[in-house]
Structures are given as structure tokens and as C-alpha cells.
C-alpha positions in Angstrom: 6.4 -7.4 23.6 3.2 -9.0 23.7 3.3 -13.0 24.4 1.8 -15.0 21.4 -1.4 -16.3 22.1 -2.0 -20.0 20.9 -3.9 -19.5 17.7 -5.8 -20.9 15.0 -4.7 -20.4 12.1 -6.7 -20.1 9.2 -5.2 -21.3 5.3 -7.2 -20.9 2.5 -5.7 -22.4 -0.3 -6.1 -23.4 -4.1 -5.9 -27.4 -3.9 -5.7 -27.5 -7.4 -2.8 -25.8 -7.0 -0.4 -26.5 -3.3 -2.4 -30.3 -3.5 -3.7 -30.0 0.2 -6.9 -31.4 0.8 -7.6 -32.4 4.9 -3.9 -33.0 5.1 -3.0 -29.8 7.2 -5.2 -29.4 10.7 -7.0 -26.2 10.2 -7.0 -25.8 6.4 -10.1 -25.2 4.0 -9.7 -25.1 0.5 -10.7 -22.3 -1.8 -10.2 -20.6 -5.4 -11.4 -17.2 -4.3 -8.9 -14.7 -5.0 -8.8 -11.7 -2.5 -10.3 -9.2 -3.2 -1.0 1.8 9.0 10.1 19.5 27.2 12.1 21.8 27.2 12.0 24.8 24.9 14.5 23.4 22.1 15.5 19.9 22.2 14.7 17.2 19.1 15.3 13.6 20.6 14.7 10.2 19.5 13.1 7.7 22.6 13.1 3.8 22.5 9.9 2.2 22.8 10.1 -1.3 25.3 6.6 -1.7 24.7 5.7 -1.4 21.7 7.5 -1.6 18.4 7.3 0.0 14.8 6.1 -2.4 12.5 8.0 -3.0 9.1 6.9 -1.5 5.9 7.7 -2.4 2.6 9.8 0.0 1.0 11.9 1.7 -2.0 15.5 1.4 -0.9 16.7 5.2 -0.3 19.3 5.2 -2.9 16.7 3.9 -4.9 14.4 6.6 -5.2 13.4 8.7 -8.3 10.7 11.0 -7.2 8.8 11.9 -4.1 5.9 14.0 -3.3 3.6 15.0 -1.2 0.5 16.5 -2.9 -3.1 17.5 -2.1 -5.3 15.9 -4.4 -8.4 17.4 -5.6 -11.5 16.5 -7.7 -10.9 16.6 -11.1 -13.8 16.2 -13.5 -11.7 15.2 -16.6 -10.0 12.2 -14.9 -13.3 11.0 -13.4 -14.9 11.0 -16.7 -12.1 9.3 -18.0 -12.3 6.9 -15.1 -16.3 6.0 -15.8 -15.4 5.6 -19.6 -12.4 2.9 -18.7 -14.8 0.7 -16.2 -17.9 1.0 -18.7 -15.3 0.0 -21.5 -14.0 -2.7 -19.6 -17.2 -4.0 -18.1 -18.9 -4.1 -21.6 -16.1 -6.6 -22.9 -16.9 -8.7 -19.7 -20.4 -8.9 -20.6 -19.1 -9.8 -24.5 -17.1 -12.1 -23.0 -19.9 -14.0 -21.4 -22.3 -14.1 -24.1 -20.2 -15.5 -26.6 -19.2 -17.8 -24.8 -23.0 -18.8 -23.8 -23.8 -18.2 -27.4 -21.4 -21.7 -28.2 -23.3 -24.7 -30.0 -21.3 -27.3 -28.9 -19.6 -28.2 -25.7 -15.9 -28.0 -27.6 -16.8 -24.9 -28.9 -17.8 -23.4 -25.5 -14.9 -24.8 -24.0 -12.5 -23.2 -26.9 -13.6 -20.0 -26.4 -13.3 -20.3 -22.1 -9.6 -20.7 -22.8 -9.3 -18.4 -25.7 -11.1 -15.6 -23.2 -8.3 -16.8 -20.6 -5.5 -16.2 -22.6 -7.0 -13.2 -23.3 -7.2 -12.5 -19.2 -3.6 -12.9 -18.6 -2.3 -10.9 -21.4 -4.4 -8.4 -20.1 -3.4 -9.1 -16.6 0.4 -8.6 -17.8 -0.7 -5.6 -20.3 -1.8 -3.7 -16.6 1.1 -4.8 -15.0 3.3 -2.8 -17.9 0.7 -0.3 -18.0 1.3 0.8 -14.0 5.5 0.3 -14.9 5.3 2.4 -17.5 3.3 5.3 -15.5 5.7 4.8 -12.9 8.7 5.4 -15.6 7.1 8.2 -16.8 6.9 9.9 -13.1 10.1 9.2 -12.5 11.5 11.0 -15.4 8.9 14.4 -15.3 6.6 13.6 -17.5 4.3 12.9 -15.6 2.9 15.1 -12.3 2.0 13.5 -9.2 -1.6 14.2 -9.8 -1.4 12.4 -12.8 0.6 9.3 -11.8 -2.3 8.4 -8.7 -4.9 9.2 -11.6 -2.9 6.5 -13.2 -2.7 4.0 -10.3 -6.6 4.6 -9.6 -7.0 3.9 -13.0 -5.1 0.6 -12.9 -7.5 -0.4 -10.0 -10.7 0.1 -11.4 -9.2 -2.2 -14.4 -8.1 -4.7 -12.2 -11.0 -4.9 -10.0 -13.5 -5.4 -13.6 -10.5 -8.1 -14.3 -11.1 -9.8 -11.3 -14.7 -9.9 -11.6 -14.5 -11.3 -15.1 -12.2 -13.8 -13.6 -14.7 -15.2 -11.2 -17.2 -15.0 -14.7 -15.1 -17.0 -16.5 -14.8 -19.9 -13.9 -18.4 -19.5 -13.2 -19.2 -20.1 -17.0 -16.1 -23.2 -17.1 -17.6 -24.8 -14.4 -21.1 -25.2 -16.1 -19.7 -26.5 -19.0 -20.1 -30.6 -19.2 -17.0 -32.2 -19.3 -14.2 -29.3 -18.9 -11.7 -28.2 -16.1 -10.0 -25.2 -16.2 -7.1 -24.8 -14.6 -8.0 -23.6 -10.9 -3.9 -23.2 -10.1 -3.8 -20.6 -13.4 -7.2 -19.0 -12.5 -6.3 -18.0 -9.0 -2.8 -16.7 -10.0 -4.3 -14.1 -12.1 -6.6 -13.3 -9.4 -4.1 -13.0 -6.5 -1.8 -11.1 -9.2 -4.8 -8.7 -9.6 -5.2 -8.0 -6.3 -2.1 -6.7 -5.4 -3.6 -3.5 -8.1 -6.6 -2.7 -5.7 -5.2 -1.2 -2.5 -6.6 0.9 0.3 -5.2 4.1 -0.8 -6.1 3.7 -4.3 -9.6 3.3 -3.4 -10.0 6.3 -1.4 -8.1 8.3 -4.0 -11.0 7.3 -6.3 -13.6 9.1 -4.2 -11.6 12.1 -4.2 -11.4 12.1 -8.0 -14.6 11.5 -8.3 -15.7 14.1 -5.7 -17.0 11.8 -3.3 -14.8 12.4 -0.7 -13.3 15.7 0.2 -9.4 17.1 -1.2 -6.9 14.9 0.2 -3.1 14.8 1.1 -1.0 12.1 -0.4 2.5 10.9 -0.2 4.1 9.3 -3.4 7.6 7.8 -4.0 9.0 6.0 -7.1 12.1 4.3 -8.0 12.6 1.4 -10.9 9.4 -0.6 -11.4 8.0 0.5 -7.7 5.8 2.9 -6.0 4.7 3.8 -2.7 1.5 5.4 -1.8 -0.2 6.1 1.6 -2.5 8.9 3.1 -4.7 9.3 6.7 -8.4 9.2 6.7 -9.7 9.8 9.4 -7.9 8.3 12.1 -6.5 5.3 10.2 -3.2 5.7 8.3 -3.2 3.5 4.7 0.2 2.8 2.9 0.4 0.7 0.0 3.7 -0.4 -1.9 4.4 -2.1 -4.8 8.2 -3.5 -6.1 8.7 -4.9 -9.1 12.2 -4.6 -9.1 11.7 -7.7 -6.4 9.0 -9.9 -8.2 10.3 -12.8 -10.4 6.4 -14.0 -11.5 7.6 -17.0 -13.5 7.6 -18.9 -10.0 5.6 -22.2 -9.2 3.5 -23.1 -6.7 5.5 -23.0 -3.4 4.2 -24.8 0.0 2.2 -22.6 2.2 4.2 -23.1 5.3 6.7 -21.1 2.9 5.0 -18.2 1.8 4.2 -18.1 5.5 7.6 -18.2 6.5 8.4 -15.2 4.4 6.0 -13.0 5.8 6.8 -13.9 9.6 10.7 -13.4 8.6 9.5 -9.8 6.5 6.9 -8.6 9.8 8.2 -9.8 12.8 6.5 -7.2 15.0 3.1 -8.7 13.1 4.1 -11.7 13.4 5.2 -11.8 17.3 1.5 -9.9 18.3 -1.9 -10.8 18.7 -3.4 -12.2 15.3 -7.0 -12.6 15.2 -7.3 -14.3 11.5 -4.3 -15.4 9.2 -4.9 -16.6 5.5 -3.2 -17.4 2.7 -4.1 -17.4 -0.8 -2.6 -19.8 -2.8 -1.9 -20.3 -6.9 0.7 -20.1 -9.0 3.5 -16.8 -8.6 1.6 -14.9 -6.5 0.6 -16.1 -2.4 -1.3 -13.1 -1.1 -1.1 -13.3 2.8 -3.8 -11.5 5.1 -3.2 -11.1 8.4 -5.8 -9.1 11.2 -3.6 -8.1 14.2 -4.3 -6.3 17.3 -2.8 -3.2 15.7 -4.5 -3.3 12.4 -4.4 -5.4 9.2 -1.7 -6.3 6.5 -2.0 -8.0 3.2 1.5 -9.0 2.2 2.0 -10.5 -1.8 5.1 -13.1 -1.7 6.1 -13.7 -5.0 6.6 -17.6 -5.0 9.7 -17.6 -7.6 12.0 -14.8 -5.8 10.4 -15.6 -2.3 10.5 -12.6 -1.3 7.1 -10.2 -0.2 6.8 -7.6 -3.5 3.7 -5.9 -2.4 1.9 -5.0 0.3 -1.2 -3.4 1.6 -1.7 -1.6 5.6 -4.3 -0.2 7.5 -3.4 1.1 10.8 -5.6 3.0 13.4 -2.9 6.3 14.5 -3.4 5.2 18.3 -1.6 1.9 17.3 1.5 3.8 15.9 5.1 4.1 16.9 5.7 8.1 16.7 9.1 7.3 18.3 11.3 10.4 17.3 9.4 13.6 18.9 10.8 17.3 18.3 9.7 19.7 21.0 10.2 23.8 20.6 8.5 26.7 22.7 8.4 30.5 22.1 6.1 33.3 22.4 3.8 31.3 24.5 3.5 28.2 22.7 4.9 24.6 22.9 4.8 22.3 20.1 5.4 18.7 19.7 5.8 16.9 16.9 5.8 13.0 17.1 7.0 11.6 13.5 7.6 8.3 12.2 9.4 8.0 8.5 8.7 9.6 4.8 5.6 9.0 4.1 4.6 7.9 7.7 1.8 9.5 10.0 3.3 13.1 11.7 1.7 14.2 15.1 1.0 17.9 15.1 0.4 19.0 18.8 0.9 22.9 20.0 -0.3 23.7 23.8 -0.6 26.7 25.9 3.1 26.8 27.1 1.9 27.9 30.7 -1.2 26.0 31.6 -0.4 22.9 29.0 -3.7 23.7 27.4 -4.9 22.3 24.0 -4.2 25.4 21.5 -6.2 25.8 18.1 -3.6 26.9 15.6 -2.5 27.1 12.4 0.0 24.9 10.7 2.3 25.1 7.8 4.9 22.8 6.6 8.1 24.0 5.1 10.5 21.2 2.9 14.0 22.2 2.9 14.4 25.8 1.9 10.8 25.7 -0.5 7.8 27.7 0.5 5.8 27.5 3.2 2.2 25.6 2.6 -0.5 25.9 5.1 -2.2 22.4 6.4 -4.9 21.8 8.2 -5.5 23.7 12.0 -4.9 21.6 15.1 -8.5 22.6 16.1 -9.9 22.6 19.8 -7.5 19.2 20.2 -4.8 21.0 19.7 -3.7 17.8 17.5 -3.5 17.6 13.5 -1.9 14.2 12.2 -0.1 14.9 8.6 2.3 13.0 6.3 6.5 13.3 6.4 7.7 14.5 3.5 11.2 12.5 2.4 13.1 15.7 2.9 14.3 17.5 6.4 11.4 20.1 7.0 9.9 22.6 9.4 6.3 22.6 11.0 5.7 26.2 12.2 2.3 26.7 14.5 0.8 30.1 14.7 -2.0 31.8 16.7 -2.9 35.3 17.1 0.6 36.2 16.0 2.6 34.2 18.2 4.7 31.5 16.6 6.7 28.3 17.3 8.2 26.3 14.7 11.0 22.9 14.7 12.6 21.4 12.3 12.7 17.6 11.8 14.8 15.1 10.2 12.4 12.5 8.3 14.1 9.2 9.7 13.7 5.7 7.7 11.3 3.0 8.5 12.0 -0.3 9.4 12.2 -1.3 6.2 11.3 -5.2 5.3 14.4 -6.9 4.2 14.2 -9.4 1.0 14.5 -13.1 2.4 16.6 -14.0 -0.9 18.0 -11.8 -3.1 20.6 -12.3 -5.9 24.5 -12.6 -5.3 25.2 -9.5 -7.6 23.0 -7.3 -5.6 24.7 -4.5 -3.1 21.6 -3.0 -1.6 22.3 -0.5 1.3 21.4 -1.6 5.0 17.7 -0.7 4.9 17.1 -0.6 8.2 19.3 2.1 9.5 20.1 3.9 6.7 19.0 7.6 6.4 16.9 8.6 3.3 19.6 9.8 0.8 18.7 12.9 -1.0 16.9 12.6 -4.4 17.5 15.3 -7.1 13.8 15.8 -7.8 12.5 18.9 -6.0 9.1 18.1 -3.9 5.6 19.7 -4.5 4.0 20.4 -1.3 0.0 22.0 -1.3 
């Protein structure tokens, strides 16, 4: 492992909130909330150098529903989509103007924290709206398609939330003789964040038909989702358990919420970090940390103590592909480097004679289901893909000639709550083997 480099560590912090002014060496204050070979042998190597790094996960026997689903433009969402943000962005702009429209100082200052009652409800009213989608997925109702239609809708309403947040203490702070309460302002905000992932975003330019069909991985269990996808050459996971978050918590210290994270991503925590901050306010401490093998955003929830959300980005050459299935026949070889369900797969088929780079096709077979075509290795002879959370079989074909293996997804190194309650028997998370759900998969 990589020595720890002596580093600076940057806090940004609510005052109002944690109280630290010039106390802590290092520490500004702020109330901005924020905004990855032979023939037929399957074997699992240890990696000295370099170590997976912990993901925030459902617990296997936790599960509901998993997918993993091509997504495609869809005019009706998108519509829908516009509507919501124009809907929500108009009662922003309402907001403001009555507000401004006050004769009186008391008056104006009434209706700043009539409109911020108004923001947490509807902060809390999101929150029951993504549960509820989540509920509904688990139990069938909903498709896959629809449930990240769902969760990209929840972003776009969080991210007009947020912005009506910083309006609101824009509008409260030129007010003559009124505070608002910078500790309650920058909970809702970090809270708000956690809605506005990565993943989410992208999915929005494929709905919209800004960005071409994608492949995305989904997995739900009580109150909690996980969502991730490759773009490019960066693999994005979000993950979201409410099962774990409290949110009646006060403020904590920072050195806390700090604490958590370190003790939830060691890996993170133990390698180069080129920028660390931390969020402070109220029941939720977002915690961003750049590292030399991507970035993390990590949401400790200051009641339970434990990390309830979290958002990665990580470039596929910094990833552990540390279980690696190998098959040739009829003149082909292919490898396939895999990680955990819903983690990054590495597709490579060569000439089995010369070790040359082989443009092939690729198809993906979960279980006993049908076989679905993805994407061709091209002149690489590489094609990165998601693991489904089932056992399943990559078969590579050119010109007739085929080789195929068939892989056992693994488990990540799952983050392990700090605290957790004396009733609760969860399963070893970091061994344990994904146990079976009784919801089929959709692959396209």
C-alpha cells in the first residue's frame, strides 16, 4: 500500500452549526451545501499492490430486485421531466417575489421562514417520494426503466430545491435585522445532495436523448438502492440506505464524521488524497474526498453515525478486477476480469496463437435466461460491461468460432456500519456471497 503523504486537510464547515471559527489549523468556514492461461481455469489472485476499495452496499440477504437494463430515450419521460423542473422552478421564482413583495421587515421575515418550512417538508416529501419508488420496484410494479425515470426525477427536484435554498438565504440575509438559521439551512442542503448523483445525471441525458442508449445496473432492498453504469472509461456507482439513516441527529464534531468515513473506506483513506472536505449542518455531514484513484462523496448521517449514502467516480485503469476467468476454444482465448454485482466487467478475447487483439462479438447470458448481445470488443479486443447479481456466461464469437466462461459474480467489499443497533443480525458483509433473490433479471 501506498505510504500516506503528509497532507493538508481541508474542512469546510457550517460555524453556525459545529461552532469552529480559527480554532482548528486548516479550517475555513462555509454554508455552501455540495452540490468507481490455460484453456479452462476460473481463479481468484490477490492483489499486494493495490486494493479494492469499499462500496456502500444492500446487504445480500437484503435484496428485493436487481437489474441490469439498457436504457433508452424515451420522449414521454423527458417531457414529463421538463414539466416537473419548469413546475418547480416557477414556485422558486413565486417564492422570491412574495417574499420581495413584503411591506414590512416582520413581514418579509415571516414569510422567509414560512417558505423554509415549506423547504423541509418538501425536502422530506422527496425523500418519501424516492422510498416509495423504491417500494414500488421492489414489489413489480414498477419496471426498471421506470424506477431510474424515478430517481432522475427526484434529482432534477432536488437540484431546483437546492437552488431555492441558496435563494432563500440570499433573500434572509438582505433582510435588516433577521438570522436564519445557517445550522437548519445547510442540513437541508447537504440532505439534498445526497439526491443528485453521478449516475443520475447521466441517466438524464439518455432520457432526454442527449447522450446515447446506456447500460445500467439497479438493486433495491427496504428503503435503499444502488445504481452505477461506465461512461466512457470511468465507472460511476451511487448508493443510497435508508434503512441506515436516523436524520433526527444533531450536529456531531467534524473529527467525527471524519472518523466514520476513514473507519467505512480504509483503502481511501490509507492512499494519496489530494483534497478532503467536509460539509457540516445538522443530520447530514457530506464528506468529499479526491484520491489518487478517483473521487468519493460519502453522506454520514450524524444521529446513527454511520455513512447512508454515497457517490463514486472511478477511472477503470484504477480498478481491482481481481477474480479473472480464462477459456479458449476454436482459436480464441478470452479473459474476463470482474469485480462484484454491479461492478465494472473486463471483456478481452485474443487470437489464441499469436495473442493478438480479436474484434468480436459479445453476449451475456444470466443463469439459464436468454442470451443478449453487448457491445463488440472492437480493434482492442477489450469491452468493459456491468456484473449482473446472478452467476452468468460471456460467450465471444467471430467468424463462427466461439469461446465462452461462466463466472460467479463475487461481493464487494462491502462498508460495514460503525454503530448499529443491538437487535440487528446482519450477515458478514464482507465475505459473504450474494444470496439469490426470487426476482428474475432483465438483461438488454
Amino acid at each position: 500500500m501506498r505510504a500516506l503523504p503528509v497532507l493538508a486537510v481541508a474542512l469546510l464547515v457550517c460555524s453556525a452549526v459545529v461552532g469552529a471559527t480559527g480554532s482548528l489549523a486548516g479550517v475555513s468556514s462555509t454554508t455552501d451545501a455540495p452540490r468507481a492461461v490455460d484453456g479452462s481455469t476460473v481463479s481468484q489472485t490477490d492483489n499486494e499492490s493495490l486494493q479494492q476499495v469499499n462500496v456502500l452496499d444492500i446487504p445480500p440477504t437484503s435484496v428485493e430486485r436487481w437489474d441490469v437494463n439498457r436504457q433508452y430515450v424515451d420522449l414521454g419521460p423527458a417531457v414529463a421531466l421538463s414539466t416537473n423542473a419548469t413546475t418547480d422552478r416557477l414556485r422558486t421564482i413565486e417564492m422570491a417575489e412574495r417574499i420581495e413583495a413584503s411591506n414590512t421587515s416582520d413581514q418579509r421575515a415571516e414569510r422567509i421562514q414560512t417558505a423554509l418550512q415549506n423547504l423541509e417538508s418538501r425536502t422530506n416529501e422527496l425523500d418519501q417520494q424516492q422510498t416509495d419508488a423504491v417500494a414500488a420496484y421492489g414489489r413489480g410494479e414498477l419496471s426498471s426503466q421506470d424506477l431510474l425515470v424515478e430517481l432522475v426525477r427526484v434529482s432534477i427536484v432536488a437540484e431546483e430545491l437546492s437552488d431555492r435554498r441558496s435563494r432563500l438565504e440570499t433573500l434572509a440575509d438582505e433582510t435588516p435585522g433577521f438570522t436564519i438559521d445557517r445550522g437548519r439551512m445547510a442540513s437541508i442542503g447537504n440532505r439534498l445532495s445526497a439526491f443528485t448523483g453521478p449516475v443520475r445525471a447521466h441517466a438524464e441525458q439518455v432520457i432526454r436523448g442527449d447522450a446515447a442508449p446506456h447500460r445500467y445496473y439497479l438493486a433495491t432492498g427496504a428503503q435503499s438502492v444502488t445504481v452505477s453504469t461506465i461512461v466512457d472509461d470511468t465507472y460511476y456507482r451511487e448508493a443510497y440506505r435508508g434503512d441506515l439513516r436516523n436524520g433526527e441527529g444533531d450536529a456531531i464534531e467534524l473529527e467525527v464524521a471524519l472518523d466514520i468515513v476513514a473507519t467505512s473506506y480504509p483503502v481511501i483513506w490509507n492512499t494519496t488524497r489530494e483534497q478532503t472536505q467536509v460539509f457540516g449542518g445538522g443530520e447530514t455531514y457530506p464528506v468529499r474526498i479526491a484520491h489518487s484513484r478517483g473521487d468519493l462523496t460519502a453522506f454520514v448521517d450524524s444521529d446513527a453515525r454511520v455513512v447512508y449514502a454515497e457517490h463514486q467516480r472511478r477511472p477503470l485503469s484504477s480498478l481491482v478486477a481481481d477474480r479473472r476467468a480464462d477459456q479458449t476454444a476454436e482459436g480464441l482465448r478470452l479473459h474476463v476480469n470482474h469485480t462484484y454485482p454491479g461492478g465494472p466487467v473486463e471483456v478481452t478475447v485474443v487470437d489464441a496463437q499469436t495473442g493478438s487483439p480479436v474484434d468480436a462479438n459479445v453476449s451475456m447470458t444470466i443463469e439459464t435466461g436468454a442470451e443478449r448481445p453487448l457491445d463488440p470488443t472492437g480493434d482492442d479486443g477489450t469491452l468493459w460491461t456491468l456484473s449482473p447479481y446472478r452467476p452468468y456466461t460471456i460467450t465471444a464469437e467471430r467468424q463462427g468460432d466461439t469461446v465462452e466462461a461462466t463466472i460467479e459474480p463475487g461481493a464487494p467489499p462491502r462498508v460495514q456500519p460503525t454503530t448499529r443497533d443491538d437487535n440487528e443480525t446482519e450477515d458478514n458483509e464482507t465475505t459473504a456471497t450474494p444470496t439469490p433473490t426470487p426476482t428474475p433479471a432483465v438483461f438488454e
